[in-house]
N, C-alpha and C positions, 0 to 999 in steps of 0.2 A: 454238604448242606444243599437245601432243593435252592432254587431261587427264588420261590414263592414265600419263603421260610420269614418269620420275624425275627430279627436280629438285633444284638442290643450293645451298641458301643460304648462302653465307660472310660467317659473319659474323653468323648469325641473331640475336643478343642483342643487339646492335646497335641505335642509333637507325633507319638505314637499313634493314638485314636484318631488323630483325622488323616493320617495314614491308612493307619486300615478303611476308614472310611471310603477314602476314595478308591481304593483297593477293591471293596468290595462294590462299588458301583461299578467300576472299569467290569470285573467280570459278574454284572448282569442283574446283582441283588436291589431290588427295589423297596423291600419292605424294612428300613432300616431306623432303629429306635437311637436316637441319641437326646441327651438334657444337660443341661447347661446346669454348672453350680448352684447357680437362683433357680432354676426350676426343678432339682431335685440335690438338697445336701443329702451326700453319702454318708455322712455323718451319723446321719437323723435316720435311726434302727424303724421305726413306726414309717417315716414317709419310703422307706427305700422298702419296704414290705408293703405299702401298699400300692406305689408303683410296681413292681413283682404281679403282684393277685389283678390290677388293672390289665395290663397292660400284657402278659405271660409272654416272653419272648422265647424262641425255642434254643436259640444260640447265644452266648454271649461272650464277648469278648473283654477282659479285664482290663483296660490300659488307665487307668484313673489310681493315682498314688500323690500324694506328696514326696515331690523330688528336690536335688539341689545337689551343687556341688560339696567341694571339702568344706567352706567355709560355711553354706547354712545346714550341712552333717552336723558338723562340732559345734555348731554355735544352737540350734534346735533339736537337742535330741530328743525330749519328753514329747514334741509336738511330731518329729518324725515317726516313733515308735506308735504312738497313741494314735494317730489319726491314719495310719498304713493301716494300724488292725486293726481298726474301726470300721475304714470301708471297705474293707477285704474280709473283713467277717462278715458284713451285712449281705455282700451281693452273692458271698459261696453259698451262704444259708438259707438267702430265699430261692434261690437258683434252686437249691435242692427242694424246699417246700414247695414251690409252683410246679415241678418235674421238667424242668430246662433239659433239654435235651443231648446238649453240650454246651461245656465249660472252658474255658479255655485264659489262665491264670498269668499273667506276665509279670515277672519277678528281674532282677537285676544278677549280673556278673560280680558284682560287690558280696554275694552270700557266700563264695567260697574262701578259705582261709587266705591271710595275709603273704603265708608263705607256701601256698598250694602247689604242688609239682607243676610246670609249665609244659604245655597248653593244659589246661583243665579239666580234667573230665570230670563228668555227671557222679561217679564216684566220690569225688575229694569232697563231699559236703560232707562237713560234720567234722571234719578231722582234725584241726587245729584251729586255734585263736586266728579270730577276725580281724582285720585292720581297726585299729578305736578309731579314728576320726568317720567313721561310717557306718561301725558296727551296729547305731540303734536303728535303721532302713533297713540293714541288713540282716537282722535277728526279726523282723516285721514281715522282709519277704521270704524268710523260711517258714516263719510259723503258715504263712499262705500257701507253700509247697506241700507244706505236713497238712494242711487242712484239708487241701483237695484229699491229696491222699488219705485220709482217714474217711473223708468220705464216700470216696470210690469202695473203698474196703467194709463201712458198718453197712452203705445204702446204695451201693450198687453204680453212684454216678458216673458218668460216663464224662469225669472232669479232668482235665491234663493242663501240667507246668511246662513253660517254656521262660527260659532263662538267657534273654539279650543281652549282646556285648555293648561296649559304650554306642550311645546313638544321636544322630542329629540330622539336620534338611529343614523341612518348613516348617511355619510354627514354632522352630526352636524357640529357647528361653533365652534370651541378650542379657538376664539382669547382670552386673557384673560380680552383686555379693551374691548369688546363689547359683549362678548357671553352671554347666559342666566346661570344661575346661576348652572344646574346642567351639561351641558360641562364645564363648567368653572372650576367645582370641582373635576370632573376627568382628567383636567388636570393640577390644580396643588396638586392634592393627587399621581399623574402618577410621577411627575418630582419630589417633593418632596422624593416620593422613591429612585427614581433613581441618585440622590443627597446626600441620607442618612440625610437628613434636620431631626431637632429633632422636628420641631411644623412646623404645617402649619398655615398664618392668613385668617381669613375669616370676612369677612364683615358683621358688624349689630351685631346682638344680639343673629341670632340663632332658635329666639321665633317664627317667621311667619308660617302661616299655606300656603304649596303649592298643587297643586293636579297635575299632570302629566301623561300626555299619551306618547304610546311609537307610532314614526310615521307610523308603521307599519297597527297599526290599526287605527289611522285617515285616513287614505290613504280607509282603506275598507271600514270607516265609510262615506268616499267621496262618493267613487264608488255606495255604497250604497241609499246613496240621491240621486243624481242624476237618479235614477230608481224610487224610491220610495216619493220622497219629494217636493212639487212643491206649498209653502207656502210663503205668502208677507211675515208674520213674520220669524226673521230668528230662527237659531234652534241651542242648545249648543251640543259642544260634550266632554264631557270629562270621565274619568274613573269612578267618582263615588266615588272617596277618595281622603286622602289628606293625610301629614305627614309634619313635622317643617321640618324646613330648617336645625336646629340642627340635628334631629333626619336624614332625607335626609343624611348630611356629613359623619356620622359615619357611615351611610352604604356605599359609594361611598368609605369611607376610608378603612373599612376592605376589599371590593370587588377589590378594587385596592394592597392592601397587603402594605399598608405606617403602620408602627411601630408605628409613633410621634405620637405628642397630635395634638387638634384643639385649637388657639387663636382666640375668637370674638372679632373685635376689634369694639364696640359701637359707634365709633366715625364716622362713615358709614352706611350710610340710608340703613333699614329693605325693603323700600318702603311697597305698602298693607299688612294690619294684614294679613289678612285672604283672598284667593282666591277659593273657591270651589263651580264650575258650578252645576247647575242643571240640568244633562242629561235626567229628565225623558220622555222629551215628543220622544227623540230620543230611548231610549229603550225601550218603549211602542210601536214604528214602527218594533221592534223586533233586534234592534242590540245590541250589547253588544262588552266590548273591548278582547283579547284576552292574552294580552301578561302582568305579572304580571310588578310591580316594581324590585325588584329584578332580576325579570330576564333580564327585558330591559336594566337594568345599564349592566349588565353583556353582553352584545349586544353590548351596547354602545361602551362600555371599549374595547369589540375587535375590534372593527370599528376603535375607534381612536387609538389605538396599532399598527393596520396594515396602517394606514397612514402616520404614521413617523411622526407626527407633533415636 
């Protein structure tokens, strides 16, 4: 990408998009398009095409999705499904109608099957049944994988998927019914303390295996594809490890300074055993993550400290 280049971040306020954001400011980009909800729904096929024809950005990066954890999965599916392909149809299709010069698609670790060989690779899409409590996101950001691709293939575009593992750092989402499971633990290990509560409850069993990047380096690992990456198939990106969901809480617990114990309560879905991507074909192109576990919770935790939630 030149640096003079316009570039279009969907989704900027975002955990992910303002990530990249300042990703792409650190190395040097100045011309950088981002709109806020109210001043542009992605929704709305007419304004997000004439934003497009205005405004031609020659780069774009895709980070704008309605997200959530298990509970607003299962509890919103028709609004998960509906509004992911809503504005993932609108920005691949004008992207190709103004002649964007690159595309750049970001999908979830959730599209591969429920019982996918462990680590993941790029391969095992398609190959067995989804996890349900996720599946209607997760059938949203395939049909986005397959659209690039079909594009690339009818009109030539020069548009690539890239498929992050679980993600969190600034901007995270605290709510406690929809966030992903490691905001969600800092904050109720955060308010627990600050309550003097003697147990906190958590959900499931504890057992699951997660892997987790800190947004900072998906953010470089973006910037970085898009210079270097320009494959039909898409391409995983995650850290390269994993740890339980138990094992997760008890560090999120000390790092937070909460005293109590942790309650599992069983009677609340785990969802997937096991999630751990296969980054190799992406650190063979020479990237690597930067920021450990430990330290990113410790990231996180001031991030969400300094936002008063």
């Amino acid at each position: 990408m030149e640096k003079h280049a316009k570039i279009f971040v969907a989704g900027h306020r975002g955990l992910v998009g303002s990530a990249i954001w300042r990703k792409l400011q650190q190395h040097g980009f100045s011309r950088l398009i981002g709109r806020t909800r109210a001043e542009l729904d992605l929704l709305d096929t007419k304004s997000v095409g004439q934003f497009f024809a205005h405004e031609k950005p020659e780069y774009v990066f895709d980070a704008a999705a309605t997200v959530g954890g298990i509970h607003a999965n299962d509890a919103y599916p028709a609004q998960f499904l509906y509004e992911n392909l809503q504005i993932q149809n609108n920005l691949i299709h004008h992207a190709y109608l103004t002649g964007v010069k690159k595309f750049l698609f970001l999908g979830s670790s959730c599209i591969y099957p429920k019982f996918a060989p462990q680590p993941m690779r790029e391969d095992a899409l398609l190959s067995g049944p989804l996890e349900p409590s996720n599946q209607w996101y997760a059938v949203a950001k395939i049909a986005g994988i397959k659209m690039c691709q079909a594009y690339r293939r009818q009109y030539g575009c020069d548009f690539i998927s890239a498929m992050p593992t679980n993600m969190y750092g600034p901007n995270d989402n605290y709510d406690l019914q929809n966030s992903h499971v490691l905001p969600a633990l800092i904050r109720k290990f955060h308010e627990a303390k600050e309550s003097r509560a003697s147990e906190v409850v958590c959900w499931g069993t504890g057992s699951p295996f997660r892997e987790f990047l800190y947004s900072d380096d998906l953010a470089e690992a973006c910037v970085f594809l898009m210079d270097h990456y320009n494959e039909e198939q898409f391409i995983n990106i995650g850290s390269g490890s994993e740890i339980t969901v138990g094992a997760l809480a008890e560090t999120i617990r000390r790092i937070v300074g909460f005293q109590g114990k942790i309650v599992w309560d069983a009677s609340m879905p785990d969802g997937t055993p096991r999630k751990l991507m296969d980054s190799s074909r992406l650190f063979a192109l020479g990237w690597k993550p930067k920021v450990g576990l430990e330290d990113g919770i410790r990231l996180a935790y001031q991030d969400f400290c300094q936002r008063k939630i």
